[in-house]
DOVEXMI-295035 format. One record per residue (C-alpha): x, y, z; residue number from 0; residue in one letter. Coordinates in nm, 4 decimals, m for minus. Layout:
<rs>
((X Y Z) NUM a);
...
</rs>
This chain:
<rs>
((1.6339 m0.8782 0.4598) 0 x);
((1.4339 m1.1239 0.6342) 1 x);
((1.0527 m1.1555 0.5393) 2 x);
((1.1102 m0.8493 0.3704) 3 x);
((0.9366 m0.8259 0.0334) 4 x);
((1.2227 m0.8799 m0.2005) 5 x);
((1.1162 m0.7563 m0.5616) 6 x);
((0.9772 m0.4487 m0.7423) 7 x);
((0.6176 m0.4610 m0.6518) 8 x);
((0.2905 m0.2572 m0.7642) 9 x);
((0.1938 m0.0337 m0.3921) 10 x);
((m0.0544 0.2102 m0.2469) 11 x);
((0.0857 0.5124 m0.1906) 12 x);
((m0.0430 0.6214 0.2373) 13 x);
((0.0485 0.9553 0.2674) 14 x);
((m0.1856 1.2132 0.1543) 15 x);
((m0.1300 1.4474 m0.1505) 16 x);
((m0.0336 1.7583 0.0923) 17 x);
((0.2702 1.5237 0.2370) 18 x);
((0.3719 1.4558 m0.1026) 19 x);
((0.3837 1.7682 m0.2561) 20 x);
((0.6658 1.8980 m0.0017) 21 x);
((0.8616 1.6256 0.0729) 22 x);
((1.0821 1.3876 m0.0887) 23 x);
((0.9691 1.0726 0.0402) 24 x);
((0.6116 0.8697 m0.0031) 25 x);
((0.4968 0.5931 0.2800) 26 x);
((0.3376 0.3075 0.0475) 27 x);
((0.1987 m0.0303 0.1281) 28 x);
((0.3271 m0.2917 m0.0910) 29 x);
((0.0629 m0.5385 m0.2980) 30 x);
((0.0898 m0.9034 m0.3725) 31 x);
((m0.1022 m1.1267 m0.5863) 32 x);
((m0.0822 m1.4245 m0.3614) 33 x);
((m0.1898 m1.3835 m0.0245) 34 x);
((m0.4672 m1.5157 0.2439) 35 x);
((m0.6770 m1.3504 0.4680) 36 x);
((m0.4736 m1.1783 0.7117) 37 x);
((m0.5706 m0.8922 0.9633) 38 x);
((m0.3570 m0.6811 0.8044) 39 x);
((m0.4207 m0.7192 0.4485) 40 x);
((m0.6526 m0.5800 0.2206) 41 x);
((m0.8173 m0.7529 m0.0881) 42 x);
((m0.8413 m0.5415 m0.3573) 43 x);
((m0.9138 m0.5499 m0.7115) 44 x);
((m0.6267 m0.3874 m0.9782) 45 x);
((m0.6322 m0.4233 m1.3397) 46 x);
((m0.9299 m0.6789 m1.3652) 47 x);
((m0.7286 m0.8982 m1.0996) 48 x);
((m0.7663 m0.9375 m0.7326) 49 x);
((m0.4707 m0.8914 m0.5089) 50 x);
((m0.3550 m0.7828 m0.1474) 51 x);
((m0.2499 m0.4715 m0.0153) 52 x);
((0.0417 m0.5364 0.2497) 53 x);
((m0.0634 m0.3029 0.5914) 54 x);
((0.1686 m0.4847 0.8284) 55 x);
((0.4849 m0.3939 0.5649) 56 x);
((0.4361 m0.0512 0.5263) 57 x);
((0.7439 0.1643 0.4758) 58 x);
((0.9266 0.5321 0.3565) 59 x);
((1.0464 0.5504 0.0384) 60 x);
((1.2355 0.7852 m0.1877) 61 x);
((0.9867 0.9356 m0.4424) 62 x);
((1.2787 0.8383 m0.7144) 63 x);
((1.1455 0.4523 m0.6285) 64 x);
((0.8202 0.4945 m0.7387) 65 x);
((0.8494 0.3563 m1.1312) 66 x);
((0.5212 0.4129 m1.2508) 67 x);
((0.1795 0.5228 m1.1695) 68 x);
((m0.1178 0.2598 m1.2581) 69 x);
((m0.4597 0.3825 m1.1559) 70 x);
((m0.6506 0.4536 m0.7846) 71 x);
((m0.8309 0.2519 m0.5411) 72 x);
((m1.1571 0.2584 m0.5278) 73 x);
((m1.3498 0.4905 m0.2557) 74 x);
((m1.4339 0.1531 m0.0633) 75 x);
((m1.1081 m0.0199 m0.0565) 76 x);
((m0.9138 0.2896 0.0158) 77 x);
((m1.1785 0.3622 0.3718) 78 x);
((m1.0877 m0.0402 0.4271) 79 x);
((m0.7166 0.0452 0.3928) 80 x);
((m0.7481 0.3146 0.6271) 81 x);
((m0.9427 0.1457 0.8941) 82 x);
((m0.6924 m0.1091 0.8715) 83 x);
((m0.4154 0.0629 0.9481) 84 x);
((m0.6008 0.2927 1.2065) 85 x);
((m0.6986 m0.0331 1.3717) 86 x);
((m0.3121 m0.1690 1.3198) 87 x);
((m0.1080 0.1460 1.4129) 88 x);
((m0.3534 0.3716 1.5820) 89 x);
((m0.6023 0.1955 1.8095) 90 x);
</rs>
């Protein structure tokens, strides 16, 4: 709907591995490949190519969504992902 993202697209998954073990839902942060610097986006780098990771559309989703996994962050980008979204939905 809207500016909603309208596609299957590679995410983060947000919530930690605890959260995920016992429920039946993930909160992910979508990624794009074309983007520009935005507070609430994230440049990362994925599969030898750089790309965004979407804080401002973060959402719940069924676990049953989530296709395929495709490797990790790395320890840097995932402390800039949180900081982002402390700064976004936190502070």
């Amino acid at each position: 709907m809207g500016s909603e993202i309208q596609k299957t697209r590679t995410c983060i998954i947000v919530t930690p591995n605890e959260m995920n073990d016992n429920l039946k839902t993930v909160v992910i942060a979508p990624m794009t490949s074309a983007s520009r610097k935005y507070p609430t986006r994230v440049k990362v780098k994925h599969n030898n190519r750089e790309g965004w990771v979407l804080i401002d559309q973060i959402r719940t989703i069924d676990k049953i969504r989530v296709v395929k996994k495709f490797g990790s962050l790395s320890e840097k980008e995932i402390r800039e992902c949180k900081r982002v979204i402390r700064e976004t939905y936190v502070d």
